[in-house]
C-alpha positions, -999 to 999 in steps of 0.1 A, spaced: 0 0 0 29 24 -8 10 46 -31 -13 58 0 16 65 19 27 84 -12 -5 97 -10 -5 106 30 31 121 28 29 146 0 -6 157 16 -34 145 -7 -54 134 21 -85 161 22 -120 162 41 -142 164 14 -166 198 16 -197 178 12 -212 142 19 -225 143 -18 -209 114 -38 -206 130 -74 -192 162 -60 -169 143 -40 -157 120 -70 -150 154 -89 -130 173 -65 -109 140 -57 -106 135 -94 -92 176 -97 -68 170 -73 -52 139 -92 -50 161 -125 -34 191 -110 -4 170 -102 17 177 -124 32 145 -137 -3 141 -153 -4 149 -190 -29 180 -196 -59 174 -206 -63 138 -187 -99 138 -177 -94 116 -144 -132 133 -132 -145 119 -171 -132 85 -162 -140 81 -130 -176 89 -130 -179 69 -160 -167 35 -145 -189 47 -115 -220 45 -135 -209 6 -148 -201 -3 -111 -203 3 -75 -164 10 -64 -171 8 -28 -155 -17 -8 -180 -22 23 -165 -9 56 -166 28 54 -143 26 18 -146 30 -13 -123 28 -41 -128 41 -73 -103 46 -99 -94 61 -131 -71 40 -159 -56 65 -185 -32 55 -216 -1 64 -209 31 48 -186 36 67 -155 30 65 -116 6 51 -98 -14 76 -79 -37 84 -53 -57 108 -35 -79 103 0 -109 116 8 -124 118 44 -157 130 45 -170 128 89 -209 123 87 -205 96 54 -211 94 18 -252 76 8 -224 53 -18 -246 26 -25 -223 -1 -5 -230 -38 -7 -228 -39 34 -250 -8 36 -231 11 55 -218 49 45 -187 57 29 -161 74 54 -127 73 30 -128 71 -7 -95 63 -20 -91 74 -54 -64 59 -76 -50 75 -111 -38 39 -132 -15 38 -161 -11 13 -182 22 2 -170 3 0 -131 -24 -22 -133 -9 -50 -117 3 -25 -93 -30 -11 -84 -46 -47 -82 -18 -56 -53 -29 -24 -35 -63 -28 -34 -59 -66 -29 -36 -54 5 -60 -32 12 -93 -53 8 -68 -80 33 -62 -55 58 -102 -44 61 -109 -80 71 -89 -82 104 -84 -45 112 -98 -36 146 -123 -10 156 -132 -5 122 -166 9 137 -150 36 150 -142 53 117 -172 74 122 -157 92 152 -128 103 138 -129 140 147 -98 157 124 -75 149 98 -44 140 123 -65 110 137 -74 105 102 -42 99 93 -30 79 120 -59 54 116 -46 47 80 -12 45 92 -25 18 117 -50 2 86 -8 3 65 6 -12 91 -16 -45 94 3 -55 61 36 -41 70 52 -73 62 43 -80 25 45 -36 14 82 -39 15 109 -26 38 106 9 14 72 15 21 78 8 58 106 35 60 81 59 46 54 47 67 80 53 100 91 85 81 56 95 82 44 92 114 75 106 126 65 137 103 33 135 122 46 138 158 60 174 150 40 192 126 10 203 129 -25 189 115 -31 223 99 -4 216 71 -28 190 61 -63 211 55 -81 219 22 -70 257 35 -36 249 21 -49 243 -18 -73 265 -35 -90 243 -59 -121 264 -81 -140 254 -112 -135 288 -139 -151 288 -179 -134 309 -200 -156 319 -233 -136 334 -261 -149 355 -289 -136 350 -322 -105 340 -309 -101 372 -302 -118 383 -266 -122 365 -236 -143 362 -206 -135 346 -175 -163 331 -150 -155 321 -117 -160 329 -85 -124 345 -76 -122 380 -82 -86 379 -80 -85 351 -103 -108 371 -125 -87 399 -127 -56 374 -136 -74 357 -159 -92 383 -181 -58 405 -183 -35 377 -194 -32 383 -233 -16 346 -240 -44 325 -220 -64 308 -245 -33 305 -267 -22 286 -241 -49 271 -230 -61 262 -267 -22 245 -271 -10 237 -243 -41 226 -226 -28 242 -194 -17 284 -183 2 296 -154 2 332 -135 7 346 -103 9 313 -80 -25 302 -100 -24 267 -124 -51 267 -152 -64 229 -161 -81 225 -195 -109 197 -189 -131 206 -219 -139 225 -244 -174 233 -266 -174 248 -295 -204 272 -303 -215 292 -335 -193 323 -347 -164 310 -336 -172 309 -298 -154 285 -277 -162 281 -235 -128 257 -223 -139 247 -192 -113 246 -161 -96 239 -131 -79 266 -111 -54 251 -87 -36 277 -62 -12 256 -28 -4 283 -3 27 281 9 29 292 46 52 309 68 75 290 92 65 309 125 
């Protein structure tokens, strides 16, 4: 289960802002495509939601664990969501979804992401005071109860994963569970409509990203190109685009902004 830990260490664990389990899907999905190992225009949310409507992903226990496979050879990845009162995910046990762990699969890590979840799947059958998951009052005792889920199958992850896994909680001990809350990253939905190719409009709800956005004279070449645009801290995700009549064009987006804080 290395690629949790992965996940856990470079903070991609998140309480999700609602118990709504499309919304939650999405904003799991947008932090996977902001990464930026992940080619541009990789709609994780696209495939995701579409494997969702073939099959039920959760797991039983609290989990779920839904996943994305895109066609290219990189990483595995993953990001965890927490959501405290439970997701309605239409689990075979019944019970509400308290963590969805959302994996990003190459081709190259399918076999990779099958041993995870395998682990995983192992480790939900003899971990104790699973039905305390709903209790869980913060992200630090978040953490630490996957740590202790990691740790039931300590001795089949590898002695690397277990030095991250001690790395980590060591982490833990001395900084604070602030550093780990959606506060750090600023994640916003933005369309951009362009006239003629010419104009453009930005609409989100940011007025600083507003300003940024409808003063930059190379963002649609950019985004139209490159499928992505940078400025002033903020990283501009192309997820879509529509074409209209007389040449009017709304790319869709993902605004991604981590705030780096002060040492005190």
């Amino acid at each position: 289960m290395d690629t949790l830990l992965d996940a856990l260490q470079e903070g991609r664990l998140i309480e999700l802002p609602d118990n709504d389990k499309h919304d939650s899907l999405q904003f799991l999905s947008h932090i996977l495509e902001a990464i930026p190992s992940v080619p541009n225009n990789t709609d994780v949310a696209g495939f995701v939601l579409s494997r969702e409507e073939a099959i039920v992903t959760a797991l039983g226990k609290g989990f779920a664990c839904p996943h994305a496979r895109v066609p290219y050879d990189e990483d595995l990845l993953a990001s965890i969501g927490w959501s405290p009162s439970g997701i309605d995910y239409g689990a075979p046990d019944g019970k509400p979804v308290h963590f969805v762990l959302m994996y990003l699969v190459p081709d190259n890590q399918r076999n990779h992401y099958l041993k995870e979840v395998s682990l995983l799947a192992k480790a939900l059958q003899t971990a104790p005071n699973l039905d305390q998951i709903g209790k869980l009052e913060d992200l630090n005792s978040v953490r630490n109860f996957l740590l202790d889920l990691v740790s039931l199958s300590k001795n089949i992850v590898g002695f690397e994963a277990r030095a991250k896994m001690i790395k980590l909680e060591s982490r833990g001990a001395i900084i604070p569970p602030q550093i780990d809350q959606l506060a750090d990253i600023l994640i916003e939905p933005v369309s951009i409509i362009t006239l003629q190719g010419k104009q453009h409009y930005t609409l989100a709800q940011s007025k600083e990203l507003i300003d940024i956005l409808d003063h930059s004279l190379n963002l649609v070449e950019s985004i139209s190109s490159k499928g992505f645009f940078e400025n002033s801290g903020w990283r501009i995700v192309k997820r879509t685009s529509i074409e209209y009549l007389e040449n009017r064009i709304v790319y869709e987006c993902i605004a991604v902004k981590v705030l780096h804080k002060k040492n005190p």
